[in-house]
C-alpha positions as CSV (number, residue, x, y, z in Angstrom):
1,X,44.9,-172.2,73.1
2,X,47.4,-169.1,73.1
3,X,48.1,-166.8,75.4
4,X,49.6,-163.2,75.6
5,X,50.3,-160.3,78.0
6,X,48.4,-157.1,77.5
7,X,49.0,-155.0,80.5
8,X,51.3,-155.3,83.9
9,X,50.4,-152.2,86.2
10,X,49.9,-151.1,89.5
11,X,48.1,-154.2,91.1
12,X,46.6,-155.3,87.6
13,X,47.2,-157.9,85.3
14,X,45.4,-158.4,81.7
15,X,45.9,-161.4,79.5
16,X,44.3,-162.0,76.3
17,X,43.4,-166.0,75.9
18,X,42.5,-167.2,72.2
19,X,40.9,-170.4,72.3
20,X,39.6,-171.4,68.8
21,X,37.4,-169.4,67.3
22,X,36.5,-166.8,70.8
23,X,38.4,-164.5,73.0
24,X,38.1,-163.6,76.1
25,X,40.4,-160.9,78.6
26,X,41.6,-162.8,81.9
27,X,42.1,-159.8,84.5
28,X,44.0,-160.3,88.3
29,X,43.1,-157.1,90.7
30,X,44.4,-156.1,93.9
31,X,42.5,-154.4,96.2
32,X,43.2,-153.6,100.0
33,X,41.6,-156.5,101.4
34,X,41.0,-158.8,98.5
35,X,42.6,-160.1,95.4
36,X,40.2,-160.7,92.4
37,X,39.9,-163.0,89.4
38,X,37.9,-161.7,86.2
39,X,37.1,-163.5,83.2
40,X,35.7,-161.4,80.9
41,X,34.7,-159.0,83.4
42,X,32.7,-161.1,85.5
43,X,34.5,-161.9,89.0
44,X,35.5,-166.0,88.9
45,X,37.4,-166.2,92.3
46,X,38.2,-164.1,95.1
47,X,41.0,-163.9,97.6
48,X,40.4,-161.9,101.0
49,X,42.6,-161.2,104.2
50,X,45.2,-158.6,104.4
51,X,48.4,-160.8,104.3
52,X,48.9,-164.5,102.6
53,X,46.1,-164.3,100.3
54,X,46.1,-166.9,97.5
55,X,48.2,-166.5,94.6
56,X,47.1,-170.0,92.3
57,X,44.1,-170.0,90.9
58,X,42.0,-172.7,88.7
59,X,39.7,-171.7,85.6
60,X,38.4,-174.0,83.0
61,X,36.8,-172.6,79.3
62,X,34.8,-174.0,77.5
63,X,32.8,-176.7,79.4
64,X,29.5,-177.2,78.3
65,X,26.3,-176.3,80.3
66,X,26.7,-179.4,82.7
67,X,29.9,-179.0,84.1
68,X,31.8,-181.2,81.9
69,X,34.7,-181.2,79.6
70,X,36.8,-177.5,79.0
71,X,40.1,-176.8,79.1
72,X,41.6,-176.8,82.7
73,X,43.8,-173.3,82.7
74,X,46.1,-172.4,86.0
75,X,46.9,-168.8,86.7
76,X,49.7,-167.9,89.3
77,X,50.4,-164.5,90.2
78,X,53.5,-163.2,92.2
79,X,52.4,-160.3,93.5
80,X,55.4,-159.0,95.6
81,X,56.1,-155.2,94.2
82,X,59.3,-155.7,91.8
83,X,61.5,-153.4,92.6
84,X,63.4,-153.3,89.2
85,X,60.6,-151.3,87.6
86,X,61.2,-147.6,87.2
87,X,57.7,-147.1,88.0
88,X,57.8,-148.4,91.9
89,X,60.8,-146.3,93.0
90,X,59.6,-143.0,90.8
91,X,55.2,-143.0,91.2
92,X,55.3,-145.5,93.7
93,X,53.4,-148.1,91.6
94,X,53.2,-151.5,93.0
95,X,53.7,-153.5,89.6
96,X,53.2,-157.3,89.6
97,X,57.1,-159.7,89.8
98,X,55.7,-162.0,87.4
99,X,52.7,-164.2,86.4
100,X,52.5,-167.4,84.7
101,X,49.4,-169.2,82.8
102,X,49.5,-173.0,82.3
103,X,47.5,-176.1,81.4
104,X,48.2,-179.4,80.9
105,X,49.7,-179.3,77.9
106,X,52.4,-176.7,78.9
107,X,52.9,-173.2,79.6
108,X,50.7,-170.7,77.8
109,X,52.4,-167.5,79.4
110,X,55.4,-166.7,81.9
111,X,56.3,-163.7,82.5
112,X,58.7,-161.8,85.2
113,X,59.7,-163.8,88.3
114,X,57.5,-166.8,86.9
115,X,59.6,-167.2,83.5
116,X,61.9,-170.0,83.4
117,X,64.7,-168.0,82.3
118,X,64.3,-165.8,85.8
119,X,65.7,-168.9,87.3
120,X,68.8,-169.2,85.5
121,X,70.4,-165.8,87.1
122,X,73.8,-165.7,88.7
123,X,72.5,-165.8,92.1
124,X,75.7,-163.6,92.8
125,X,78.7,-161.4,91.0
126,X,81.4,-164.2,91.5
127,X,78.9,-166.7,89.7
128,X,78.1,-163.7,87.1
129,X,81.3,-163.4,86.6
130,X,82.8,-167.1,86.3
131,X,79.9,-167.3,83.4
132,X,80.2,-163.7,81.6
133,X,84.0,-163.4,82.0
134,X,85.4,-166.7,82.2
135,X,87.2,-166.1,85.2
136,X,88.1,-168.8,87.7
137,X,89.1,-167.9,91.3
């Protein structure tokens, strides 16, 4: 089972998932007073309220027509407005911080605030600098 980004706009997320043989198109929406989850264009989960909706959601593909077996997938979506896209401070767009897709294998997709790597930033200049420069103070 793979995993890749196709599109990261205003309050959407699109991620193609290839599992064997078939394909399908995992979509997050924002709305005003919900949040939805689409698997191939049929709504899986929905998240309503206007503040602290949820952000971790739980899909399985392929189980068969009983319920059973599949492969257990977890989305999480950080859905705070990232500020470091062009697009929010020039059209106003409110673009997604970062999404990650796992199972229990490992990590299919991270992407944004959800990638390991956005961890591992100076969480200051002094601690940019004692890594970039090599200075010690």
């Amino acid at each position: 089972m793979e995993a890749k980004l196709v599109r990261v706009a205003s309050w959407k997320i699109d991620i193609k998932i290839i599992s064997g043989d078939n394909m399908h198109v995992l979509q997050w929406r924002r709305h005003f007073t919900k949040d939805e989850v689409l698997l191939d264009g049929k709504v899986q989960q929905i998240s309503r309220g206007l503040w602290g909706r949820e952000t971790i959601y739980g899909l399985v593909f392929g189980r068969d027509e009983d319920g059973n077996g599949g492969q257990k997938v977890m989305l999480i979506v950080d859905a705070t407005a990232d500020s470091s896209n062009p697009a929010y401070w020039l059209e106003g767009a409110s673009v997604p911080s970062g999404v990650r897709v796992e199972t229990s294998v490992g990590t299919l997709l991270s992407y944004g605030s959800m990638d390991e790597r956005a961890y591992d930033r100076p969480a200051d200049f002094a601690e940019w600098a004692k890594k970039h420069m090599g200075l010690k103070w």
